[in-house]
KETILO-921204 format. One line per 8 residues: for each residue x, y, z of C-alpha. Coordinates in nm, 4 decimals, decimal comma. Example, Ala and Ser with C-alpha at 12.3 -4.5 7.8 and 13.67 -1.06 7.14 Angstrom:
BEGIN
1,2300/-0,4500/0,7800  1,3670/-0,1060/0,7140 $
//
This chain:
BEGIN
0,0000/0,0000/0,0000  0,1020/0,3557/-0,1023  -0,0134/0,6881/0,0482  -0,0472/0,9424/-0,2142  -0,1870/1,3310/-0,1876  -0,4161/1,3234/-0,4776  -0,4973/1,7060/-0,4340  -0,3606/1,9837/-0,2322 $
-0,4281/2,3535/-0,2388  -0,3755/2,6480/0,0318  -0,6758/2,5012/0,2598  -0,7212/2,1639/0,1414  -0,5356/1,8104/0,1284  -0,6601/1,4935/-0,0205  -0,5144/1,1634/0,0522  -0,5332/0,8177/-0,0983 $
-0,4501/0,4760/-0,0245  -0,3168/0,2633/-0,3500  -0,2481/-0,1349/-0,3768  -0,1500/-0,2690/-0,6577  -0,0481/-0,6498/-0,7516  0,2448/-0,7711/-0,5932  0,4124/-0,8905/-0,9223  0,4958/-0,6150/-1,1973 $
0,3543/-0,6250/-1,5129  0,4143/-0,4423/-1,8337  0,0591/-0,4578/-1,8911  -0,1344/-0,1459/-1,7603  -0,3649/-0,2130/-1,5109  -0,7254/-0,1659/-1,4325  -0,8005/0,0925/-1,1757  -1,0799/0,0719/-0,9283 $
-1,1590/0,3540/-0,7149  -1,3439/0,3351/-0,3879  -1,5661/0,5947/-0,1986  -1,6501/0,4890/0,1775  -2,0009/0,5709/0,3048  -2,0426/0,8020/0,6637  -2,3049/1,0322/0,5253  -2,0905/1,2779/0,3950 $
-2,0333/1,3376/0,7273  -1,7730/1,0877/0,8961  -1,6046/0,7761/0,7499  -1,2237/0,6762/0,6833  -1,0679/0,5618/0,3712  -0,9443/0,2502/0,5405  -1,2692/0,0887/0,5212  -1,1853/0,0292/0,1741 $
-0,8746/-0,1433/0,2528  -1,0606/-0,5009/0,2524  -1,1850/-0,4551/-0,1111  -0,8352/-0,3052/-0,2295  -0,6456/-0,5551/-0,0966  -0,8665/-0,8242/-0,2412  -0,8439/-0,6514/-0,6144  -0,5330/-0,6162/-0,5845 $
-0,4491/-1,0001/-0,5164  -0,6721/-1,0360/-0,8757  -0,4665/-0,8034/-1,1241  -0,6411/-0,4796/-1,0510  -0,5304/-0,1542/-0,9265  -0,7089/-0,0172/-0,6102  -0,7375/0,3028/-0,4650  -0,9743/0,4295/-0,1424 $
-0,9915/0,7860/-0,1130  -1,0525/1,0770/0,1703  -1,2896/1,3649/0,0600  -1,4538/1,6515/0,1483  -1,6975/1,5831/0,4226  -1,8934/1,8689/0,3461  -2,2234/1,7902/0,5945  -1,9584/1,7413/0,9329 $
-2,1321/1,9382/1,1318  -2,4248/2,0053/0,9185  -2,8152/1,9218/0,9745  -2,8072/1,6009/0,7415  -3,1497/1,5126/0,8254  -3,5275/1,5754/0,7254  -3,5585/1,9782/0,9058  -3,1683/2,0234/0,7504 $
-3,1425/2,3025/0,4746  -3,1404/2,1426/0,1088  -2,8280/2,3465/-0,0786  -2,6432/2,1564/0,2275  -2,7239/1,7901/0,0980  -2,6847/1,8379/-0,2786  -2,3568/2,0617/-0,2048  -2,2416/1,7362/0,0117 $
-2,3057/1,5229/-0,3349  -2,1162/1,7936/-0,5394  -1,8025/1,7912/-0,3516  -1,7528/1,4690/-0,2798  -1,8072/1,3889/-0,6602  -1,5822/1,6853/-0,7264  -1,3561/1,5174/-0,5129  -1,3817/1,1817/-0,7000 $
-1,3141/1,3462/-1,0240  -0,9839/1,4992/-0,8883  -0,8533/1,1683/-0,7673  -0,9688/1,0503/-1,1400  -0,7728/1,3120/-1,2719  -0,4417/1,2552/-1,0285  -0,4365/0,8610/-1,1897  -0,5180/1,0154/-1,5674 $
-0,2166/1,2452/-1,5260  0,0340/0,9976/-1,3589  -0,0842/0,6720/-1,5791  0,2877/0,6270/-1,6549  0,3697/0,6707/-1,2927  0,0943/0,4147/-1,1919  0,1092/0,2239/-1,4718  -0,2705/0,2452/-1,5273 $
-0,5173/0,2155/-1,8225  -0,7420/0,5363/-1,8048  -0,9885/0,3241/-2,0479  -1,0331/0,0813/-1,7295  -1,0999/0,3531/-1,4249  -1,4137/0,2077/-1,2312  -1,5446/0,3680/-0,9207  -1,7182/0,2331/-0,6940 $
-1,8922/0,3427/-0,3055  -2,1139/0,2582/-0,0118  -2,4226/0,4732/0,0770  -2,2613/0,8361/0,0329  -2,0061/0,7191/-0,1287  -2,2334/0,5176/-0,3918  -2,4408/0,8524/-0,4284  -2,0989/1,0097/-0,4711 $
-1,9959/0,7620/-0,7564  -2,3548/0,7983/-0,9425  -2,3470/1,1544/-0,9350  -1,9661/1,1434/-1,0644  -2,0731/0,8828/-1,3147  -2,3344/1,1257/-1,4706  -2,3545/1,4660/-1,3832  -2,2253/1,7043/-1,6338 $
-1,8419/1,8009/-1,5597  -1,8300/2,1366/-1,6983  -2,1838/2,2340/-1,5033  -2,0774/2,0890/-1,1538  -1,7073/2,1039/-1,1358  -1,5856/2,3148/-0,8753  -1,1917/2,3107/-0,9369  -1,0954/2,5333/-1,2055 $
-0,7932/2,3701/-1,2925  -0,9301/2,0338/-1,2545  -1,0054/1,9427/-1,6066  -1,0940/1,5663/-1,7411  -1,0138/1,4461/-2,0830  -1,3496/1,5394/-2,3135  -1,5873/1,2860/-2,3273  -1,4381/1,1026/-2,0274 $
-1,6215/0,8281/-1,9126  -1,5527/0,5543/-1,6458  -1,5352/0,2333/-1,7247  -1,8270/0,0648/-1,4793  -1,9298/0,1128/-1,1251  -2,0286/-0,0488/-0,7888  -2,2648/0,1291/-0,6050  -2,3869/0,0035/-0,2453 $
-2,7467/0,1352/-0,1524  -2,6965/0,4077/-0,3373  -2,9360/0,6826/-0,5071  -2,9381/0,9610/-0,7820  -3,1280/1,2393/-0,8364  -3,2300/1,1893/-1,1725  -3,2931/0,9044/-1,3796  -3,2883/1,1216/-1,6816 $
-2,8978/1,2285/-1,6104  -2,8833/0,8552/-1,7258  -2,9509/0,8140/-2,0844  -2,8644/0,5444/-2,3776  -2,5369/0,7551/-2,4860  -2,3808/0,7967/-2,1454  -2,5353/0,4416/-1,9788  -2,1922/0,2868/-1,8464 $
-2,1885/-0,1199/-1,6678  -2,3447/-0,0854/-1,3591  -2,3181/-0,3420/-1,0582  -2,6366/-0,2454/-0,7655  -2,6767/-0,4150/-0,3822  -2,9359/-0,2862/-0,1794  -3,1565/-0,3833/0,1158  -3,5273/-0,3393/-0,0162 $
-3,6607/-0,1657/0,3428  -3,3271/0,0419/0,3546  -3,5196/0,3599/0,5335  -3,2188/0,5722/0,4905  -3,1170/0,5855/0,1032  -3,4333/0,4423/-0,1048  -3,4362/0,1149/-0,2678  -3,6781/0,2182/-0,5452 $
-3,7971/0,6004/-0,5775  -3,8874/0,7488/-0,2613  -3,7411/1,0664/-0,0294  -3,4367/1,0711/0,1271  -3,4815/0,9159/0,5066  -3,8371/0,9164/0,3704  -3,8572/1,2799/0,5144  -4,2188/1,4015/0,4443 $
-4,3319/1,6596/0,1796  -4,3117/1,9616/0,3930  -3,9531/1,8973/0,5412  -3,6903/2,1737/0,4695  -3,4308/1,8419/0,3358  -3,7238/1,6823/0,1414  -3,5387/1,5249/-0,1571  -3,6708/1,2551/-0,3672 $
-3,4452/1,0261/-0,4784  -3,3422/0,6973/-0,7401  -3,2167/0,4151/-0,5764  -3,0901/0,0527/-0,6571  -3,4122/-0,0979/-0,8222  -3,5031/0,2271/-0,9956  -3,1814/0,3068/-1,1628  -3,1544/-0,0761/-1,2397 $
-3,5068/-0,0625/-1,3939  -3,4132/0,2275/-1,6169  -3,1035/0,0679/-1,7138  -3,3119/-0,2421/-1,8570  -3,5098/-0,0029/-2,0947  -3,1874/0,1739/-2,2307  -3,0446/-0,1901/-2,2956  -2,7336/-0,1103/-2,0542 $
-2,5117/-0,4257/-1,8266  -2,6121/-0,4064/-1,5144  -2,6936/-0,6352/-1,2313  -2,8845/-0,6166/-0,8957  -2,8556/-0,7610/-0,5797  -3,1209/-0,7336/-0,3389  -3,1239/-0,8199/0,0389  -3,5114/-0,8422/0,0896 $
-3,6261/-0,6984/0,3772  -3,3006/-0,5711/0,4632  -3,2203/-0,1951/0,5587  -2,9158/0,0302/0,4984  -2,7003/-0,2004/0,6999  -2,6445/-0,4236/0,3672  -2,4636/-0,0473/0,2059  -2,1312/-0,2506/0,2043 $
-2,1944/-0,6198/0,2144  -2,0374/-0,7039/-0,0795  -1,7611/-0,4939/-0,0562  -1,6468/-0,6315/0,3116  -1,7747/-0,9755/0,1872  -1,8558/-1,2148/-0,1222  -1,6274/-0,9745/-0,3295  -1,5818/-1,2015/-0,5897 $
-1,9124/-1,0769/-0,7048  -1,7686/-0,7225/-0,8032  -1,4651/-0,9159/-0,9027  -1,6679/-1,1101/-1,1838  -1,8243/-0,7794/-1,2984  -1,5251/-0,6094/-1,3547  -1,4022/-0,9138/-1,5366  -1,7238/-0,9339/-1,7130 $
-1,6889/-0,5587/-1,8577  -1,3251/-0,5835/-1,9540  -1,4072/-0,9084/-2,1625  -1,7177/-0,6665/-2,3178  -1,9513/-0,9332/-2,2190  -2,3333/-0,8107/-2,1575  -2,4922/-0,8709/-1,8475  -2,8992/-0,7778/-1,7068 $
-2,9397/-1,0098/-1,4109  -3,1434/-0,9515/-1,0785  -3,0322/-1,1896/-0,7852  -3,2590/-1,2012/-0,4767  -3,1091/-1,3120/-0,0818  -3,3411/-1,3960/0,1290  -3,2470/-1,2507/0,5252  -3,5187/-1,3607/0,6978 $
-3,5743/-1,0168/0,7850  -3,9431/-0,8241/0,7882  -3,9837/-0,4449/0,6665  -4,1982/-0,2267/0,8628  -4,4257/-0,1773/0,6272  -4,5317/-0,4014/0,3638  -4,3220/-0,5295/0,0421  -4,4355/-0,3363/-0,2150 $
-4,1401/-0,6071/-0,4150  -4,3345/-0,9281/-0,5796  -3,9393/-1,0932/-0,5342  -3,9693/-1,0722/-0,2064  -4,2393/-1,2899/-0,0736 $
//
């Protein structure tokens, strides 16, 4: 493992953790980069360290980053002020984009393939990587020197009970491989399309959002890859199963995108767990 400062400027400093494969190969590697979950509030890179270390032992390059924990402090929940939450997804996207742009720069360095950069998260960090994944750079970048190649796009991502704002950000020429794993009850970031902590209408923080099923749904009618895998009746405690466990699943996706091979599978777990309210999910009972 390697500690790099992705980004530094007069009142900010961005670190990463990098493995790579023990043996050296001429070959350029495949990058994954990770963004832990904390509610853009708390959180430590090292909780990626378990997924790197595992990528790395399978050819990939692996990278876990800090960023800008812009709602520390901050009213995160349902009577919180709005610009607060949506900055919190800008900057820690902007802050993903940098870290993109630190490996695009020093590919030589790293000896990385910037066609191969996935990114991947849990809970904040999965809204972080959708909103990376598809916002528009040159609306929502915040860095003026920060500046990725035109028509940059990554090469798949992981996202652990993660949401979006907008389905329509996603459309047929921007659609990228998408791996989803989600608890269907998750109260906290929606499984299908509902508010944010389900805050009611009249809330100051009311935000509706995508999550898992709904982005995977839309995906199947643009004819993109893309898998789900939901933990029915499960809540926001499943946000990093896979990446702390079973991670041969994202292994075989990443393996399945470099080979180009097209994938539109939903796999159901059973937990044995009850939501509050009643499944609204047929795959569930």
């Amino acid at each position: 493992m390697t500690t790099i400062t992705y980004f530094q400027n007069d009142t900010l400093k961005l670190d990463l953790d990098l493995f790579v494969p023990e043996n050296a190969s001429k070959t350029k590697l495949p990058l994954m980069i990770y963004v832990h979950g904390g509610g853009f509030s708390g959180g430590e890179r090292e909780s990626g360290h378990s997924l790197c270390k595992y990528l790395a032992n399978n050819g990939f390059a692996s990278a876990t980053i800090t960023y800008t924990l812009y709602a520390k402090g901050k009213n995160f929940g349902c009577d919180g002020a709005l610009p607060n939450k949506i900055k919190s997804f800008q900057f820690a996207a902007n802050d993903l984009w940098l870290a993109t742009s630190y490996f695009i720069k020093n590919s030589e360095k790293h000896n990385i393939d910037v066609d191969k950069i996935f990114i991947s998260g849990s809970s904040a960090g999965a809204e972080a990587v959708l909103h990376a994944a598809f916002w528009d750079f040159k609306t929502m970048n915040l860095y003026a020197k920060n500046a990725l190649p035109k028509d940059f796009r990554y090469a798949g991502l992981v996202s652990g009970a993660g949401a979006i704002m907008d389905l329509n950000m996603i459309t047929k020429k921007n659609i990228i491989p998408m791996l989803f794993f989600h608890g269907s009850a998750d109260t906290v970031v929606p499984f299908g399309t509902a508010a944010h902590h389900l805050c009611k209408t009249n809330s100051s923080n009311w935000l509706m959002l995508f999550g898992s099923n709904s982005i995977y749904n839309h995906a199947l009618s643009l004819d993109g890859s893309t898998s789900l895998y939901t933990y029915c009746g499960g809540g926001h405690e499943y946000s990093g199963t896979l990446f702390e466990k079973d991670q041969f699943y994202i292994l075989n996706f990443l393996n399945d995108v470099l080979i180009g091979k097209k994938v539109q599978n939903h796999t159901v777990f059973k937990t044995g767990k009850k939501a509050d309210k009643a499944n609204p999910y047929g795959f569930c009972e």
